[in-house]
N, C-alpha and C positions, 0 to 999 in steps of 0.2 A: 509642485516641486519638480526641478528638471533635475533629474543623474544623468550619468554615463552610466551606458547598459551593463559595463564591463566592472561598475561601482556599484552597484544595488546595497545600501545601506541592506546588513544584516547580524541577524544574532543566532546564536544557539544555546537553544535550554538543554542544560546536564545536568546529571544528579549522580550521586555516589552508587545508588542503588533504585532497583524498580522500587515503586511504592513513594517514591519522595516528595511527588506532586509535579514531576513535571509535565502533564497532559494540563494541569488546571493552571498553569502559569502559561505557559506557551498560547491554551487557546484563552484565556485571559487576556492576555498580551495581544494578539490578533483582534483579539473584538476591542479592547480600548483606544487603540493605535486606530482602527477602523472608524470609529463612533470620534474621531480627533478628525476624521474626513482623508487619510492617507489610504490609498492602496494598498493595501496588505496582500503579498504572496505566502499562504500555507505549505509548510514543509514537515514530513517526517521521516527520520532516519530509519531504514531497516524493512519489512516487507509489510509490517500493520497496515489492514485495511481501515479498522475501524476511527481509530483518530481522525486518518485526514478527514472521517465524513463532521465532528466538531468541528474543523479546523474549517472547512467549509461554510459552518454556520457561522461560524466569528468572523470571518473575512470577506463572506460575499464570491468567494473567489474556489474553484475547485481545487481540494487539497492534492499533493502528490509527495510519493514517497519518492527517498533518495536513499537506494540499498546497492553498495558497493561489490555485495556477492554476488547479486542476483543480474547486477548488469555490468560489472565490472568498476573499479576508480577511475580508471579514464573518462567514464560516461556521469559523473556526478556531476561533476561542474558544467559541462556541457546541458543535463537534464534542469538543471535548478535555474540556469540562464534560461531555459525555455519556458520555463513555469512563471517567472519572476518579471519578464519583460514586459515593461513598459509599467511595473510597480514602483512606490516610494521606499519600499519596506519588504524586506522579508523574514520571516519567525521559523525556524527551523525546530522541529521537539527531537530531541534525541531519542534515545533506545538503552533499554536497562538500565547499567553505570555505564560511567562516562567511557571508560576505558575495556567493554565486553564487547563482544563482536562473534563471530562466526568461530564454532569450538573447535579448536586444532589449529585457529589459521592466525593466530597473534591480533594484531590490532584491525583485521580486515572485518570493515561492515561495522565498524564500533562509531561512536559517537564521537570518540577522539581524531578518527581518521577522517569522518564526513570534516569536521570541524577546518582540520588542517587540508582539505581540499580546495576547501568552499575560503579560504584563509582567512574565516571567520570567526569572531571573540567569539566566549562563551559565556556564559551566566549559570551558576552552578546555584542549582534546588535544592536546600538542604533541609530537612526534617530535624527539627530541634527540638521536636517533642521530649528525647530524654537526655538533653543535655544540656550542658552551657561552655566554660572555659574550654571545654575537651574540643568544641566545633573550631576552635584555631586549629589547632594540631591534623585535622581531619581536611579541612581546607590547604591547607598549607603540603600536605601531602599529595592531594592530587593537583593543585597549581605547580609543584615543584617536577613532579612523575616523569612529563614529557616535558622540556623546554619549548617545543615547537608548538603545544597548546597553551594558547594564550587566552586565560580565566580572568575576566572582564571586570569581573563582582559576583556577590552571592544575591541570591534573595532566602531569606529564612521563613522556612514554612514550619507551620505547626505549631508558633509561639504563644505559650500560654497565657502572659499575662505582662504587665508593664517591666517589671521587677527581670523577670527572666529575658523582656527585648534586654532592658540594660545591659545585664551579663554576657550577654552574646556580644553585643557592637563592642564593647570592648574587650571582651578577648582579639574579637575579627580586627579591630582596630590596632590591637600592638601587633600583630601580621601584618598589617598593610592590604587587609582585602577589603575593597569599599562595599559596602550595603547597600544593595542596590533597591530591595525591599523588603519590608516585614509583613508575611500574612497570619492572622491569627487564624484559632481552628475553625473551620464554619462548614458544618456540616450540610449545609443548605444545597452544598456546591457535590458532594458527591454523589456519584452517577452508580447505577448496577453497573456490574459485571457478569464474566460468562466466560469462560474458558481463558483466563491469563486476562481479557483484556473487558474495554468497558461493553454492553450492550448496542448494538448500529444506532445512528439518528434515525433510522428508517423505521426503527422499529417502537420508536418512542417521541415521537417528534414532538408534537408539544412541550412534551416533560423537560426533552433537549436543548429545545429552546429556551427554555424557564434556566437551564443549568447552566447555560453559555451566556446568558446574561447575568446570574449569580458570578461567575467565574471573574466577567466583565469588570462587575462590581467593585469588586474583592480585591481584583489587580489595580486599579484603578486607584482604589481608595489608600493601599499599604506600598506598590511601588514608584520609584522615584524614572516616572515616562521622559521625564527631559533628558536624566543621564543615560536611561537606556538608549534612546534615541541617539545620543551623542557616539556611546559606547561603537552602535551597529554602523554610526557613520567610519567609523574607524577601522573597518573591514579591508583589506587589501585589493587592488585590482585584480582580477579575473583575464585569464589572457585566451582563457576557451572559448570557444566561437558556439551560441546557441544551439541545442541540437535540433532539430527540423526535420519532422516526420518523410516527407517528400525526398529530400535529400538523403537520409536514411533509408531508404527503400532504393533511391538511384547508386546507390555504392554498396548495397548489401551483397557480397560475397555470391560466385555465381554458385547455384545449388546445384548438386551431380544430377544425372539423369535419374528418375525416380523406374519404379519398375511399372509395367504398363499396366495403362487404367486410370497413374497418375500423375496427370500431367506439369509438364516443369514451369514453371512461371517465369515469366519474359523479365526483361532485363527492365522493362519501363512498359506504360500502360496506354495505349492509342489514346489519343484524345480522344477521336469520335466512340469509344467500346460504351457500351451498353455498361450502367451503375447500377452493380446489382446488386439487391436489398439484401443486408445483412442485420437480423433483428437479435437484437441484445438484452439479454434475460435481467430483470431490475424487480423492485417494488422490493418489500421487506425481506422475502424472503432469500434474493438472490443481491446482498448489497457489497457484495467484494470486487473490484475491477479498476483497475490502473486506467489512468486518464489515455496515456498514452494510448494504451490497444486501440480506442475507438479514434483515434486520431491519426495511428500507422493505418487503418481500414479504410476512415477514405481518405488518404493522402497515395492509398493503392488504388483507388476507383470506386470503391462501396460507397454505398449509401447506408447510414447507420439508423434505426430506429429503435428504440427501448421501447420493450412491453413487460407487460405484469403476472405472473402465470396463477398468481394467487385473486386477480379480477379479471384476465385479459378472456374470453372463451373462444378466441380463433388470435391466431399468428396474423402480423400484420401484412397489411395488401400487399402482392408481390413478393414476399418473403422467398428470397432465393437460398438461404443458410441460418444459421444461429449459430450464438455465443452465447454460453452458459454460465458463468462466473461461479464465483464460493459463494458461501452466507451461511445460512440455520436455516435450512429446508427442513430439520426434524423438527422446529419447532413451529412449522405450519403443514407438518405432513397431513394433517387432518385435510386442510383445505389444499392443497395443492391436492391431493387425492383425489377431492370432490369435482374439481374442475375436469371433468371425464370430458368435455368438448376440446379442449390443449389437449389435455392427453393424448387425445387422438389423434389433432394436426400437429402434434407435435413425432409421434411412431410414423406418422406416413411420409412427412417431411424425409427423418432418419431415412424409411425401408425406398423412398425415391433416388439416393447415393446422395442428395444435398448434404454438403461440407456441413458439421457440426464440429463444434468445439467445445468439450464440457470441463469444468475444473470442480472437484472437490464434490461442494452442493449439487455441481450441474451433472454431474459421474452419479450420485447419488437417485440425480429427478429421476435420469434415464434406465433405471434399474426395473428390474421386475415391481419390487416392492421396497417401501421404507417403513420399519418397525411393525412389519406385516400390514401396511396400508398399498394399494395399489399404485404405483408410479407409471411412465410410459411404457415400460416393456421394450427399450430398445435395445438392454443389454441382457444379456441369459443369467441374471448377477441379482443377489438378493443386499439390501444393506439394512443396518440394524445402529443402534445406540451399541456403547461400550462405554466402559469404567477406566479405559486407559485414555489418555491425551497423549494423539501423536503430534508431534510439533520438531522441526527443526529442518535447518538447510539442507538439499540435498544437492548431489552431481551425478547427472542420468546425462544418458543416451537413447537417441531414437531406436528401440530393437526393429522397427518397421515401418516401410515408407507408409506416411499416412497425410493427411488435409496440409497437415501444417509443419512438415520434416521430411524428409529423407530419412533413410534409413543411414545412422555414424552418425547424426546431428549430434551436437553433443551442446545440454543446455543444462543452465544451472536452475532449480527450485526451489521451491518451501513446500513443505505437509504444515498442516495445520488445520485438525480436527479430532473428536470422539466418537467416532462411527469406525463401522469394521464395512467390506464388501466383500463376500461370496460369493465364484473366487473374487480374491485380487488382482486375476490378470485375465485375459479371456487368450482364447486358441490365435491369437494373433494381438501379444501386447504392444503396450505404447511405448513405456521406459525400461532402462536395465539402470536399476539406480547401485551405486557401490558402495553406500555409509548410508544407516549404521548396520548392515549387513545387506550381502548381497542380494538379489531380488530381483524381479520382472513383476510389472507392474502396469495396469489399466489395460484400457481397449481400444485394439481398432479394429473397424468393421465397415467397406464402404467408403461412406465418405466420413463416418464420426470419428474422431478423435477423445477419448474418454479417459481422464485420470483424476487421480489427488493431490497432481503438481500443481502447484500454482506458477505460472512463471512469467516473465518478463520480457514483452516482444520485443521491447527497445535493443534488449541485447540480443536478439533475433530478428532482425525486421524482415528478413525473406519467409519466414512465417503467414505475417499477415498479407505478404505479395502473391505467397502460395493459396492460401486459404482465399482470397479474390477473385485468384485465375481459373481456380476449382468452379467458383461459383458459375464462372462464364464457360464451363465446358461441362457444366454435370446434368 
């Protein structure tokens, strides 16, 4: 199938509320679209790591989020062009309800607003388990909310039994919303969870596999693929120009002088410089990381290579720096402990000034200890399990020049975990975050960079230019 790059037939799955079934429709819908022999591009709205690694499995294809806080609305349609190129199809999952987004900030980072970026239909995921005639009324409410979201058809989830499909199509029917699918209940398809979301593929793969073809199934068998199809062709043209790692790093904003020790990164990168190895933390334990980053690293000069710190027992050959990413390190503390050979290349790595970069999990590894288990020892900082769940957007500042900032950077994040750090900040923090109360926050030391921000290079890219150039001067 030929498109215009600028046409990428697409859709977007909405739901009234989380819990409705939009991850099992969406990556549904990617694996039967996929198994029909189209290219499927996976998409999801909002900062979730864990989806896109489904969405991956259903499509063949690397999942990538599209989150309008964390990189701005300008940058969404530009990122989904880059994801989507040279696809038949793309499947977008939204985030919460259709119309939630970023708290305080109206429709920003919602599923309504990726929607009307990307000026693409929706298909709304309705949970019908306890109703029938009342699902007009509730449809009809959010198709009518914003005129500029244009709601495509429903597919009804959670449908008991024949008697109760009836009463639904037709309520949905004297509205005028077509049915687009009906799935009944089938438990076969539900996956664990873990903090708000599902369990990583990384950490269950077979079983994942088993789910994502149940999902397949499911979708397959109760939605109507021709009209969807039809539906995503009716998508609006795109006037945004693809966004492009290389190019993003040649117009990213000149950075101030940093204070000495850390050097500024050049404006473009020699052809002839030395590619220096930059090894990127993976396997179960560390499965959080936007496609992007590893794509801004060598579109700056790096050379990327993924290792496993839960099998790997030495950093890989040449390793000039690390990337740490999120995941559930406490739920391999045991064995991340036991790997005392990483441990060690991974402290002397730290104490040589190589650029590290840790988020979340990776703030955690490099702590004295994890729930009284031995970790690297790179930060004077103890971390433990907690009974609270921190979660939600944040807007920080670099308090300190470090690998990957100037000191004023001002970048936007997400928290997103139940661990505590002791302190939370060391004698030279990373962020000054302002909501939900004010605070200093993570470490720097050298060349590490250590916090609980997760964040978004795309909307940084002099970041990964800095963190490069470190590599080649440390």
């Amino acid at each position: 199938m030929l498109t215009s790059p600028s046409r990428v037939p697409r859709l977007v799955v909405a739901a009234p509320s989380s819990g409705s079934g939009k991850t099992t429709v969406a990556t549904g819908l990617m694996a039967a679209f996929a198994a029909r022999g189209l290219a499927v591009s996976p998409h999801k709205v909002g900062p979730d790591y864990i989806d896109p690694g489904y969405h991956s499995l259903a499509a063949g294809r690397v999942g990538r989020n599209l989150d309008a806080y964390l990189c701005g609305p300008e940058l969404v349609a530009p990122l989904f062009r880059h994801g989507a190129r040279g696809c038949d199809l793309a499947v977008v999952e939204g985030v919460m309800g259709m119309f939630d987004g970023a708290a305080g900030e109206g429709e920003l980072a919602s599923t309504a607003q990726v929607a009307k970026l990307l000026r693409a239909p929706v298909v709304l995921v309705v949970d019908a388990s306890s109703q029938s005639r009342s699902v007009a009324a509730l449809v009809h409410g959010f198709a009518s909310w914003d005129p500029l979201v244009r709601i495509g058809g429903v597919i009804l989830n959670k449908v008991a039994s024949d008697r109760h499909e009836e009463l639904l199509r037709e309520a949905l029917e004297a509205a005028g919303t077509p049915v687009l699918g009906v799935l009944r209940r089938a438990p076969q398809v539900d996956t664990p969870s873990r903090h708000l979301g599902l369990v990583p593929v990384a950490e269950r793969r077979a079983a994942a596999v088993e789910a994502v073809a149940a999902m397949a199934a499911q979708v397959a068998r109760g939605c109507d693929l021709d009209a969807l199809l039809a539906l995503a062709r009716g998508a609006g043209a795109l006037s945004d120009a693809p966004w492009d790692p290389a190019e993003a790093l040649s117009t990213a904003a000149a950075t101030p002088t940093p204070a000495p020790g850390v050097p500024a990164a050049p404006a473009s990168v020699p052809a002839a410089a030395r590619r220096p190895v930059v090894a990127l933390a993976g396997g179960p334990a560390f499965t959080f990381s936007y496609a992007e980053h590893a794509e801004l690293l060598s579109a700056a000069g790096a050379e990327t290579v993924v290792f496993d710190p839960l099998r790997d027992e030495r950093l890989p050959d040449g390793t000039d720096a690390l990337v740490i990413g999120g995941g559930f390190p406490e739920v391999y503390a045991a064995e991340l402990s036991a790997n005392e050979p990483l441990r060690g290349a991974v402290a002397a790595l730290a104490e040589s000034g190589a650029p590290v970069a840790a988020e979340c999990a990776g703030l955690l590894y490099l702590c004295r200890e994890l729930d009284g288990l031995p970790m690297c020892g790179v930060l004077d900082a103890r971390a433990r399990m907690s009974e609270r769940l921190t979660l939600g957007y944040r807007d920080a500042v670099a308090v300190s020049d470090s690998v990957l900032a100037p000191a004023g950077t001002r970048m936007r994040g997400h928290e997103f975990h139940r661990t505590v750090v002791e302190p939370g900040a060391g004698p030279v923090p990373a962020w000054g975050v302002r909501a939900p109360e004010r605070r200093v926050e993570g470490f720097v030391r050298q060349g590490v960079h250590a916090s609980y921000l997760h964040t978004h290079w795309a909307a940084e890219p002099g970041a990964a230019r800095r963190f490069v150039e470190r590599c080649r001067t440390s």
